[in-house]
N, C-alpha and C positions, 0 to 999 in steps of 0.2 A: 483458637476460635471454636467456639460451640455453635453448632445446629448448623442450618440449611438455606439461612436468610441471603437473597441473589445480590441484595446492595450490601452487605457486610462480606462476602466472599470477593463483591466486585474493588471493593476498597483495599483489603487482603491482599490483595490480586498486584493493585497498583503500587500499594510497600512496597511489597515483597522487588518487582520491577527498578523503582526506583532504587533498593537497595542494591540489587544486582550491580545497576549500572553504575553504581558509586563504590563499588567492592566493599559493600559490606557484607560480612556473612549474615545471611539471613535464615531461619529455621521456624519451621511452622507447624505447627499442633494443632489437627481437628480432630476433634470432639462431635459425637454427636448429640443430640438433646437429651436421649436417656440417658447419658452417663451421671452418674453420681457427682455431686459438686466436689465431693471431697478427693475425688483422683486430679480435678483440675487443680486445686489446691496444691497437692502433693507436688503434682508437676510444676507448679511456681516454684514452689520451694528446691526442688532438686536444681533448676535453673540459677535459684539465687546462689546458690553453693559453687558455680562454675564459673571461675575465674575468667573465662574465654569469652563469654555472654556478659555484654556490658549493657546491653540495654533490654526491658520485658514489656510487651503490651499483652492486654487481653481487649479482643477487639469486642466493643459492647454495641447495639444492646445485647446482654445473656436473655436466653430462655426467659419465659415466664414462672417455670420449673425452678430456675436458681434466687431462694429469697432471700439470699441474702450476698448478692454484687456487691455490700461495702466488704463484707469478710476476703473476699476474693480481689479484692485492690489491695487493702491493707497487707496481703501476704504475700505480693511485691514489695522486694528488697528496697526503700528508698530512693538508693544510691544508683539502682536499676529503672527507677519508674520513667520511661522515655516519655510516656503521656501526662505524666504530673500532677496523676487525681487521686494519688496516697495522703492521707489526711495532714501527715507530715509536711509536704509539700506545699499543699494548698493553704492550709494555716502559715507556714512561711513568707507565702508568698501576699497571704491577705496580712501578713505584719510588716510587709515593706521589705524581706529580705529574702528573694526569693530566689532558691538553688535551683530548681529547675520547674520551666514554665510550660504550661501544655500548649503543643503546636496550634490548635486551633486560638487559643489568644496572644502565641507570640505573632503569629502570620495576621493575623488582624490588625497589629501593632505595624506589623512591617508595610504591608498593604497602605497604610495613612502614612506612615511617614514615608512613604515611596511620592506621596503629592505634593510633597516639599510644604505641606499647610504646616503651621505654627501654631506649637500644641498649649501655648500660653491662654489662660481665658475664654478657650473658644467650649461653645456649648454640643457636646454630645450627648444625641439620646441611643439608649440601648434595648431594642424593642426584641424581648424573650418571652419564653413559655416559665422558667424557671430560673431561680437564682445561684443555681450552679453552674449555669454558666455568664450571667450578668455581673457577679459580686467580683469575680476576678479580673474581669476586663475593666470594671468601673476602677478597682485598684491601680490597675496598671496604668490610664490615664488618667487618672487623679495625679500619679506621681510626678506626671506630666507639666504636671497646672491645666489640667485640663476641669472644665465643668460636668460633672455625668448627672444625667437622669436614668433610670431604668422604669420601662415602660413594661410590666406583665401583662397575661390574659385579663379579662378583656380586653384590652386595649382600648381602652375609654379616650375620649379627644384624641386619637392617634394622629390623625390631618392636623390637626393644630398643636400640635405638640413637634409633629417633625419639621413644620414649616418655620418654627424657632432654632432648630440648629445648624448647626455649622456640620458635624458628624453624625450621619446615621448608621447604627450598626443590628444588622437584624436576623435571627436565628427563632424562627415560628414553626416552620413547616408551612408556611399556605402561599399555595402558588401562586404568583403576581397579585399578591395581597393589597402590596403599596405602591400607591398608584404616581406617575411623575408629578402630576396639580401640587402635590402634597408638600413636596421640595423646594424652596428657595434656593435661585441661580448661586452655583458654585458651590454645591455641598457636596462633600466627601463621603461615600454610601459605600456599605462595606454589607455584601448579601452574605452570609453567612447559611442562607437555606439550599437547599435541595430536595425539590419535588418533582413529581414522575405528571405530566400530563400526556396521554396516548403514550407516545414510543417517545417525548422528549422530556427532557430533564429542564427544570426553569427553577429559578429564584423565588426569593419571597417578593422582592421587588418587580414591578415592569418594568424590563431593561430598556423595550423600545421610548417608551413617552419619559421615562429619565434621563436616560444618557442627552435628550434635546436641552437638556436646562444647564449646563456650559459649565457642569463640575466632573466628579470622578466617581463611575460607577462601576463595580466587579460584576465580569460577566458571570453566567455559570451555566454552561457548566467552564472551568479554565481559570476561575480566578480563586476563592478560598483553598479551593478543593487540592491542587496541585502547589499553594505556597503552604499550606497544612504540611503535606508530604515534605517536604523542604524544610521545613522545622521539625519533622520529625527525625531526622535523618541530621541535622543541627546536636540535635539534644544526645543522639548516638552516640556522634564523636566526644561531645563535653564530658559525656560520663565515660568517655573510654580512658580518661588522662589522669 
């Protein structure tokens, strides 16, 4: 981990925890902002040489300092990347055969099919700032039989776009952006955001005026956030075998 950021320490914080309690060994490297990108580098790579370390993350976002964050993915070993955003991986995974998935879309996966809904036909929209994290979730329920749309910035018709589906899944940053009106009884809403209002943490969703419309909505903070970890800790043991 590089630098000083309170929410990237505080995440840090809760691996490391969950790994404890699940005896994994866990081992952790700060960095601070002035360090040279190329000692972080260094240090992947001494990592990938160690037989005993099965799994490597670098918790992001890096610095504004570091420009170049794909160099410092791709110099995780593969076979090691527990997060799954090695180019290798991610091309794998967007061809249909994918070795290992990043916890934020297998836990979003799990999350739905935790509703017992029937991923046949049914229409998901996926409301993002970016298609890095859109294009692999739409994969992964595609394979499904599932319908995806992906919804970027602006978010033009966003009301009437979500009132067509059956799955909403949403990763923005804007707190209690979408509003419950917006939702057709029985949708499956998977919040994906985390924003700071005063001292509380909230969704991109209004938990209160959705959770009234008689479907399935993740709280947050408690619901992405802690089955993310859970597939992190998934993906550990897979590459440990």
């Amino acid at each position: 981990m590089v630098g000083a950021d309170p929410a990237s320490h505080l995440y840090v914080s809760k691996k490391e925890k969950a790994c404890v309690e699940a005896g994994i060994h866990f081992e952790k490297y700060l960095y601070f902002y002035t360090e040279p990108q190329e000692k972080i580098i260094e240090r992947i790579k001494t990592l990938n040489e160690r037989d005993d370390i099965h799994g490597i993350l670098v918790q992001l976002p890096l610095p504004y300092q570091f420009d170049r964050v794909d160099k410092v993915i791709q110099t995780i070993d593969p076979q090691k990347d527990i997060d799954g955003f090695h180019p290798e991986n991610i091309k794998a995974l967007l061809d249909g055969k994918p070795h290992i998935i990043s916890p934020i879309h297998s836990g979003v996966i799990t999350l739905i099919e935790s509703t017992d809904i029937k991923f046949k036909n049914k229409n998901c929209l996926i409301i993002a700032n970016t298609d890095t994290f859109s294009k692999p979730l739409s994969s992964l329920l595609e394979a499904r039989g599932v319908k995806c749309e992906t919804l970027l910035t602006p978010f033009d018709k966003i009301d009437s776009k979500i009132k067509k589906a059956d799955i909403v899944v949403s990763a923005i940053g804007k707190p209690q952006f979408i509003l419950g009106d917006w939702f057709k009884d029985n949708t499956v809403a998977i919040d994906c955001g985390t924003n700071q209002i005063n001292e509380h943490v909230v969704g991109d969703i209004d938990f209160e005026s959705t959770k009234q419309k008689n479907g399935f909505i993740t709280p947050v903070p408690g619901g992405v956030g802690p089955m993310t970890i859970a597939m992190l800790l998934e993906n550990v043991v897979k590459l440990s075998k």
